[in-house]
N, C-alpha and C positions, 0 to 999 in steps of 0.2 A: 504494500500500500504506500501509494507517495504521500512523504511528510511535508507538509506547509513551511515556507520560509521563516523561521523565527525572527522576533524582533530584532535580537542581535546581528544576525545577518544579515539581517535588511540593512541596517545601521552602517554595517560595515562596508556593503556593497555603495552606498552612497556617500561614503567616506572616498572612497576606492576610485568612484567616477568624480569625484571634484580635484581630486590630486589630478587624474590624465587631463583634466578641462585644464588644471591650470597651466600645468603642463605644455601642455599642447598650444593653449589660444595665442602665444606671442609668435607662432610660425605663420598661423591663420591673419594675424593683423596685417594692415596693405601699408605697402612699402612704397612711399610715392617717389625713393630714388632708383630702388626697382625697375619702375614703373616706366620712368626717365629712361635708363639702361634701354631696357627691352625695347622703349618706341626708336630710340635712336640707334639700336641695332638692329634694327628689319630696314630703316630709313637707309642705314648702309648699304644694306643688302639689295637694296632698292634701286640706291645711286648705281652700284657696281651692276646691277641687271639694264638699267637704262642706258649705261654706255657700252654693254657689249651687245644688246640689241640694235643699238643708234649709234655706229657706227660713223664718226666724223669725218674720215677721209676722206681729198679730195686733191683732186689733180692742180687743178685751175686756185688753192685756194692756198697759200702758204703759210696762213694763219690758222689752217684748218683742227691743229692740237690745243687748241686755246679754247677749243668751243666743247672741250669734252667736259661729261655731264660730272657734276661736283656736288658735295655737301659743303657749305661754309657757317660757322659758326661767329656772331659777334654780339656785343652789349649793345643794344638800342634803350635808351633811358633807364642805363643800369641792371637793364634785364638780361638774362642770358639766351636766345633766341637762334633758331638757325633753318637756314631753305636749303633746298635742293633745286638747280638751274642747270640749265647750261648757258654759257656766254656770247651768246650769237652777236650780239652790239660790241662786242669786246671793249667792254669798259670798264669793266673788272667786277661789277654790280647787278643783281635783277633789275630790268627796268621793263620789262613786258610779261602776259601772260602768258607768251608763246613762249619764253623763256625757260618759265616755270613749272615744275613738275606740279602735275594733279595726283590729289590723293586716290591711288586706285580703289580703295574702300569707297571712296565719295567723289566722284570726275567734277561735283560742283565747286569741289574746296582745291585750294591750292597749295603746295607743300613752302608753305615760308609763313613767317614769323613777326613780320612786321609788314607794316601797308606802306606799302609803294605802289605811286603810275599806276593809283584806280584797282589794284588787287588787294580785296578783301582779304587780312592775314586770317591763319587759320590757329587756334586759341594754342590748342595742344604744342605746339612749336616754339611756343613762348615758355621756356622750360622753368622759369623764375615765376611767374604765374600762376600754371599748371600743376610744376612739379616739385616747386621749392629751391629749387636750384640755382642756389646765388654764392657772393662771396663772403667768406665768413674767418674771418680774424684775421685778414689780410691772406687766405687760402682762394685762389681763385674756383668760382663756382664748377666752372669746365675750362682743364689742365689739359695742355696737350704736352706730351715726351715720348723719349725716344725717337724712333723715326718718323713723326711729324713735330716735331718740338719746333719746325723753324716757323710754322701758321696755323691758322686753327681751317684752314680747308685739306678736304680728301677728293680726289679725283680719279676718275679710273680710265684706263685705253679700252680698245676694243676686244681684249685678253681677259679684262676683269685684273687688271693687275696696279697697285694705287700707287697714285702721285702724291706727295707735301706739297703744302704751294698752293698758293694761286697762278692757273697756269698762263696767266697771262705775263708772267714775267717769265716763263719759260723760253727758252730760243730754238727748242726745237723739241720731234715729235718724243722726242727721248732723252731728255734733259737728264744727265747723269745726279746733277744739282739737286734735285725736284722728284729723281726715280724715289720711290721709298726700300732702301735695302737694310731696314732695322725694326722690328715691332714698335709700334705706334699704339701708344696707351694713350687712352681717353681718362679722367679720373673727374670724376663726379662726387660733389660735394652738396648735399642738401641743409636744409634750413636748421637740422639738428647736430648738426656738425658731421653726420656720420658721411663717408666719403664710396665709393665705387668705383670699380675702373675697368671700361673697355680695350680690347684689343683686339688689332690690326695687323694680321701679317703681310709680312713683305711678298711680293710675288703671287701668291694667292690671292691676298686680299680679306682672305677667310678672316671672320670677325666672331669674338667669343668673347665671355664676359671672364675674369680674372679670379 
């Protein structure tokens, strides 16, 4: 004959499950520099699929490696913000929508961070914002080292393989200057001090979090 749970056991069994809640719930809480990380790590993955699909070359065009498709990161009113373009005006900046990568999720939104030339910025890209991601006791909010420590843009060829730099100061299609041949960490620093760091390999291009 089956015996009823006794009171003790009961007790115990609910002792038992508040220790694994407690346990447990700080994995379960949202990490909004996570959060950061992972958007701007598919956004990589993104860049580098957009210039090996959209291929720049061009006979007729000797500027033609300047216009390969980029991530660039900057402060706009102290916030940390960053688009995905390629450089067709070659002025070193977005200035049209033609420019501008659309988010494939939403073709109405566009991948940048601040409004420029009539493009409604899209919020998420405003990582100071969004994601808390700012600078904090003189730590900047997004650190670039390694093999992009000389700028805070990524660029890729039609290989899928990334450049430092803005390539507009590049001088050619394979600027030894600007090739990336050192992992390239990203290191993110949110609003509670705690920090993250992206990586970049050289030649691949392959992006994982640290």
């Amino acid at each position: 004959m089956k015996k009823a749970m006794t009171l003790v056991e009961l007790v115990f069994v609910v002792i038992i499950i508040g220790i694994l809640s407690a346990v447990m719930a700080p994995n379960f809480q949202r990490s909004s520099t996570q959060e950061a990380a992972n958007q701007i790590m598919s956004h990589i993955r993104y860049t580098q699929h957009l210039a090996m699909m959209d291929d720049k070359f061009s006979n007729t065009d000797q500027n033609w490696f300047k216009k390969r498709w980029q991530i660039a990161f900057s402060q706009v009113d102290s916030k940390w913000r960053y688009v995905i373009y390629s450089d067709l005006t070659l002025s070193g900046n977005p200035n049209s929508k033609r420019e501008v990568a659309r988010n494939p999720a939403n073709p109405n939104e566009y991948l940048i961070g601040w409004s420029t030339s009539g493009i409604t910025p899209t919020k998420k890209l405003n990582l100071t914002a969004s994601f808390g991601i700012k600078d904090v006791n003189g730590i900047r909010g997004v650190n670039f080292q390694g093999g992009c420590s000389r700028a805070q843009r990524i660029s890729f060829d039609h290989m899928g393989r990334p450049f430092q730099g803005n390539p507009q100061s590049q001088t050619s299609a394979y600027d030894n200057l600007h090739y990336m041949t050192a992992q390239c960490r990203i290191t993110l620093t949110g609003n509670d001090g705690k920090t993250l760091t992206i990586a970049i390999e050289p030649e691949t291009g392959y992006v994982h979090q640290l």
